[in-house]
Each structure stands twice: as structure tokens, then as C-alpha cells.
N, C-alpha and C positions, 0 to 999 in steps of 0.2 A: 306463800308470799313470793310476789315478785324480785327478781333480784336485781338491785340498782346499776348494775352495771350488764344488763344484758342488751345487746348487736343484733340489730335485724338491717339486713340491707334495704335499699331504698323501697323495691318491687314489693321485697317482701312485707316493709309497713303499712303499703297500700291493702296489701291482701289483708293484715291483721284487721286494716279498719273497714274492710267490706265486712269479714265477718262476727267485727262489735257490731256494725250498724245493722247488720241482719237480723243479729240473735236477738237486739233488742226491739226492733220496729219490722213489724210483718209487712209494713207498706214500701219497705224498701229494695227495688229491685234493680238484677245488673240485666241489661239489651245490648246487646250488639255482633260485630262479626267475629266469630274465633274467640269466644270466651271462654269455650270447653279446651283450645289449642296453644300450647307454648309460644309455637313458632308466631302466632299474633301477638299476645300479651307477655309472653313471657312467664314469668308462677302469681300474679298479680291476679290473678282469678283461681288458684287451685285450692281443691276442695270443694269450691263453694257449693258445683252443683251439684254434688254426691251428699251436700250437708243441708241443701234449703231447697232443691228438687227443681226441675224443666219450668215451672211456673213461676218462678221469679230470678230463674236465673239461665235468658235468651239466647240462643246460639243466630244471629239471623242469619237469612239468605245476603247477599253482596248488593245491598240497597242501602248507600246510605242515606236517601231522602225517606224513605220508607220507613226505618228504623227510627229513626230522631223523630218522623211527623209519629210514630207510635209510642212515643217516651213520654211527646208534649202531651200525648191525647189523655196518656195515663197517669201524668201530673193533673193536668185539669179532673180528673175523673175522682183524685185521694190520692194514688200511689205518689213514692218519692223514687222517680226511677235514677240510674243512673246509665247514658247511653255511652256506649265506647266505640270510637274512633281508631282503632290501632294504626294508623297511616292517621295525620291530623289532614296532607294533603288533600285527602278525599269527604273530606269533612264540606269542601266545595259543592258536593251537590248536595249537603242539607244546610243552605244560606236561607231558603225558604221556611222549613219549620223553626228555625234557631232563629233569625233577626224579624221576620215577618209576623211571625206566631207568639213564640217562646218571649223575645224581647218586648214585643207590645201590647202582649194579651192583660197583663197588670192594670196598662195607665188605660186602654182602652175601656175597660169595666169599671172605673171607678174604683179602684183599686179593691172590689170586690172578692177575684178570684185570682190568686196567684197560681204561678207555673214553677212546682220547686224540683225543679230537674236539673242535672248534671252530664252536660255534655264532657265530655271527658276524652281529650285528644290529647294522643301518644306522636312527641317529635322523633324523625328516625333519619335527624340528620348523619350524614358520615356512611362507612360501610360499602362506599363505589356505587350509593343507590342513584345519583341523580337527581338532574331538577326537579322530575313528580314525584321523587317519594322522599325530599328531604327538605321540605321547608315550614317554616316558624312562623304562624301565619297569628299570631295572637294579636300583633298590633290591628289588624283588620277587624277582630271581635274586640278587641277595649274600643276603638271607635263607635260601638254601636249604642245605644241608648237604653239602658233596662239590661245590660248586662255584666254581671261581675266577672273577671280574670283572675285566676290563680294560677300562680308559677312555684312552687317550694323547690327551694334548691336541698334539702335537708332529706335523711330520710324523716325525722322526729317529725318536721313539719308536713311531710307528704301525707302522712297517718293524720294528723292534726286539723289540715286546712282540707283532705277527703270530708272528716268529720264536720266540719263547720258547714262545709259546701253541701252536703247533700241535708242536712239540718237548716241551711237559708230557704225562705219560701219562695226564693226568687231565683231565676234560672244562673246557675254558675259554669263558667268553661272551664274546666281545671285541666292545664295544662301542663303534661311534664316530661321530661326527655330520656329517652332511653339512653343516652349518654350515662344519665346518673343511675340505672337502675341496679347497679352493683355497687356503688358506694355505701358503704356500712357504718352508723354509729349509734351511741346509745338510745334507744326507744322505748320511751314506757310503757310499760304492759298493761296498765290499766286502759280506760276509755277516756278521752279526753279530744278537746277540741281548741283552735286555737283560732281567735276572732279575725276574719277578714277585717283585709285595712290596715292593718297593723305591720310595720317594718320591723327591723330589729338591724342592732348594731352586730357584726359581727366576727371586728376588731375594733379597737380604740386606736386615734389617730388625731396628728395636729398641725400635719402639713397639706395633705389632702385628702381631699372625700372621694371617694367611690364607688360607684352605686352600681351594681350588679345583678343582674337578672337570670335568673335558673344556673344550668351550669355554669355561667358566668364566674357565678359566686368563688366557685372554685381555684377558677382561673386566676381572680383578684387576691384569693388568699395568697394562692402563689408568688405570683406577682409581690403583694407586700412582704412577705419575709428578705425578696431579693432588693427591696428598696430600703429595709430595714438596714439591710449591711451595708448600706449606704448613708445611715442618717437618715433619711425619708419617713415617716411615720404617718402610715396611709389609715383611715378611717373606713370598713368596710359596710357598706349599709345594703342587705337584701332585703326590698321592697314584701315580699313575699307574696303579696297582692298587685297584681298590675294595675287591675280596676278594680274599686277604688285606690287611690296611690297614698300614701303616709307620706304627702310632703310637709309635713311639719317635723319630720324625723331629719330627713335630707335638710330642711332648712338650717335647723339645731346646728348640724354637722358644720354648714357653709359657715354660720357665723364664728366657727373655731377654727376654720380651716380656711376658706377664702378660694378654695381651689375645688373643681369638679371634675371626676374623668367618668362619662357613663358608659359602661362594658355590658352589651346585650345581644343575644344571638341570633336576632331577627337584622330586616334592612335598615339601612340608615336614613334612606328618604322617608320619609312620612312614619318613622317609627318610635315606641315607646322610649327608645335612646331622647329621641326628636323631643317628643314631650315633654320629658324629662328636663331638656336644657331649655325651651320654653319657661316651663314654670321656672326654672330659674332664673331666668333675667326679668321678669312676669315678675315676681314675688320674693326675689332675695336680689337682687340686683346691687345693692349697696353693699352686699357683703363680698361680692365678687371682686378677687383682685388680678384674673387670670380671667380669656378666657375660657366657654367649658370645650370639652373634645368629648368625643364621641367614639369607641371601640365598638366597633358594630362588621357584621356582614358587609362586603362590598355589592354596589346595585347591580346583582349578576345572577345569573342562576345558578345551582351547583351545579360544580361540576363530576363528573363518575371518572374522573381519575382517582389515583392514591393521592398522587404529587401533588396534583391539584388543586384537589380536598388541602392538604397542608398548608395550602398556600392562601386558601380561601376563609377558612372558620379561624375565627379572634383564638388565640390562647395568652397564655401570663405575658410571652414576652410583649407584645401589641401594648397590653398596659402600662407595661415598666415604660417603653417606648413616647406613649401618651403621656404619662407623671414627667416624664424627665422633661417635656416640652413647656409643664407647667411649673414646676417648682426652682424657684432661684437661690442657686448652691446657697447656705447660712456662713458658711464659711471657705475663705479661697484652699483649704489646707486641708487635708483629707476626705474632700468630696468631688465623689469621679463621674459626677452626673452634672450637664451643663446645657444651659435654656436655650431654646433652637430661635432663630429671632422671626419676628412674624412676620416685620418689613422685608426679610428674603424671599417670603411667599408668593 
């Protein structure tokens, strides 16, 4: 029997759910580069191929169009593969099989013949790597049509929405940052999956909403314990799913709170942040009494300094920074946070 309070960090829930979904489905297989090597994945692939053998578990050559167009092929053919990306940045030379193929081969056929594969890109922002090897390119695949986005800030969920994604018959990008792959919390041992599309509250709050994306999430929880000792009582919502979005969850939130701050690790031009405040004026407008902001990436490339980096990637303080511009002290007497005026901008 499993024990309910047993810790597997992030990485390592991934790996527990490659090998539930092996043990259970022969059609399920990992392709990509460095899946036998640490220094790519990390232990998110170890064991696997000493336990399920060279035939379903791919070391490739450094072809990422080559690799993803043999994922799709192998979708189409029965198999449920699942391709990895260890750099997402380089996920750029397979736009062809993934949006051309992969995304339209469904509606094409008459929804005949699905494509149930899993592209699976690793973010590796931070670390003095640089604008090619540190960017968060997910807003660019939830744009595309026919494919779903997954982001788990959790490890519970990483294991969860693996399982869901590679179980849809339709092509999923699971998306997740090496940031979190040392974050550690309860995961259950058993097999389980947790349904795309579905967000989750992941503090209660009544001043304002917060909606946060991957390790974002993190960042907002922070963030809200310092706004708590303040009075502030921030509501924290991880999407968990980019594409499709759970805004009826985010709506829920607005009509209790009135206030929106969205905190996501990607650009702020044309990004899921973007979206995000879209459908809000879109579809809760009346509820807004503020309006929303955006904690996001600056339109820049990274940088490969240290100081840089610091200066560049959102953390908690950025949010506290953001709420304080929207919430209007409740009382003049023991509240040390004060509303920036818009008319100065």
C-alpha cells in the first residue's frame, strides 16, 4: 500500500508517469534527443530504457524536424508516441510536422484519423543560457488550431496532465520548465489522470484574482502570503491548461474579486497573459472594477548575464508590485499598500 504522504519531485513524477503509461499500453513510446542522458532530460526518462528496450524508448540523432515528422508518422500508424524537445527553442525546426501535419491531419480526414502524440518541450529559461536556449514559446503553439497546451506548475499535476496528454487522441504540447523540476510535493502512487481544461483554485481570495502560469504559480503564492500581511487576500487560479483555457474558473474568481493580475513566463505582446485579459473585458467586463495588468516577460530577448537574468524574469516581487496598483487600501489605518494613479501615466 501506498503511503499518503509520499514526495516525488517534479522530474521525477514525470518519470513515474512514463512508466505507468508504458507498463500499461505497448503503444506507447518515448523519441527524442538525449533520453538515455541526464544532462538533456534530467532523471525524467531514467530507467525507462533498461525496462521497455531501444524499440520504444528513441535516443535520436539532433533532427528535430525528423524526429517529431517520425512521432506523427507513428501516431498515424497506432503508436501513442511521445516526442521530447529538451531545448523547447529548437522545437522551431519541427513547425512543419507539429502545425502542418500533427495539428490538421484530424479536421483534414474528416475526423477520421487522429494524431495522439505528445510533443513534449522542456523550458530552460535562466542558467546564463541565452536568447536560443531560453525561451517560452507556448503562446505561439496555443495559437494554432487543433492543438492543445499544457503547462502543470505542480509536480501531482505533471504526472496527471503526462497521463491525460498522452491518453488524448489528439496532438498535445506539454509544456514544462526546468525551473520546477526540483520542486517536491505529495504524488500519488497510483495511476491517475487529470482532465485537460480544467484550472484549479490554488488559494482562496477576495480582493484579487491571479492567474498564473507554470512556474509563475509559484511566484503568486509568494507573492500572496506577502500581500496577506498586508490585508490583501489574493485568489490564486493555475490554468493548468493553456489550450483549452478554464475561463469560467477565472470568471467565477472576477465576479468575487473585481481585480485581475496575470503572472506568465512567456512575452507580453501577443501572449497567453494577452489572452487571458482579452477574454476578460471579452466576457467579464461588468465585473471589472480595476483595470487588468499583466506580469509578464519584457519584449526582449534573454539575456546571458546573471544580473540580467534578475532583472529580466517576473518573480513574487513584480506581483506584489502589480496588486498594489490595483487594490484600494479598505482602510486608511493599518494598510501600507497604496493605488498608483493611472492619470500619472
Amino acid at each position: 500500500m501506498s503511503s499518503p504522504n509520499r514526495t516525488l519531485s517534479y522530474s521525477l513524477a514525470i518519470n513515474e508517469a512514463f512508466h505507468q503509461l508504458m507498463e500499461r499500453d505497448e503503444t506507447v513510446m518515448l523519441i527524442g534527443q538525449g533520453v538515455k542522458s541526464p544532462w538533456y532530460v534530467g532523471n525524467t526518462a531514467q530507467g525507462l530504457l533498461a525496462r521497455f528496450g531501444a524499440r520504444r524508448v528513441i535516443d535520436t540523432p539532433v533532427s528535430e524536424n525528423a524526429m517529431t515528422g517520425a512521432a506523427v508518422g507513428a501516431a498515424l500508424a497506432g503508436m501513442r508516441p511521445i516526442v521530447e524537445h529538451p531545448r523547447m527553442d529548437f522545437m522551431l525546426y519541427a513547425i512543419d510536422p507539429i502545425v502542418n501535419e500533427a495539428a490538421n491531419w484530424f479536421y483534414m480526414n474528416g475526423g477520421k484519423l487522429p494524431v495522439p502524440a505528445v510533443i513534449w518541450g522542456v523550458i530552460n529559461r535562466g542558467g546564463e543560457q541565452g536568447a536560443q536556449h531560453s525561451q517560452a514559446l507556448h503562446a505561439l503553439f496555443a495559437h494554432i488550431p487543433g492543438l492543445k497546451v499544457v503547462m502543470p506548475a505542480t509536480p501531482a499535476d505533471a504526472k496527471g496532465l503526462m497521463v491525460a496528454a498522452v491518453q488524448d487522441n489528439n496532438p498535445v504540447v506539454f509544456i514544462d520548465d526546468r525551473w520546477l523540476y526540483g520542486l517536491e510535493e505529495v504524488v500519488p502512487e497510483e495511476f491517475y489522470s487529470i482532465p485537460l481544461g480544467k484550472g484549479v483554485i490554488r488559494r482562496q481570495g477576495s480582493d484579487v484574482t491571479i492567474v498564473a502560469v507554470s512556474y509563475m504559480v509559484r511566484e503568486a503564492l509568494k507573492a500572496a502570503e506577502e500581500l496577506a500581511q498586508h490585508g490583501i487576500e489574493a485568489e490564486i487560479i493555475d490554468p493548468r491548461t493553456v489550450k483549452p483555457l478554464d475561463f469560467d474558473l477565472i470568471h467565477k474568481s472576477l465576479q468575487k474579486t473585481g481585480r485581475l493580475v496575470v503572472a506568465d513566463g512567456g512575452w507580453k505582446t501577443c501572449g497567453v497573459a494577452a489572452e487571458i485579459a482579452a477574454l476578460a473585458a471579452e466576457k467579464a467586463f461588468s465585473c471589472l472594477r480595476a483595470p487588468v495588468l499583466r506580469v509578464t516577460l519584457p519584449d526582449l530577448p534573454a539575456p546571458a548575464s546573471r544580473t540580467l537574468e534578475a532583472a529580466y524574469y517576473p518573480v513574487s516581487a513584480d506581483i506584489v508590485t502589480a496588486v498594489n496598483r490595483l487594490v484600494k487600501p479598505c482602510h486608511e489605518e493599518g494598510m501600507l499598500l497604496h493605488r498608483v494613479s493611472y492619470a500619472a501615466q
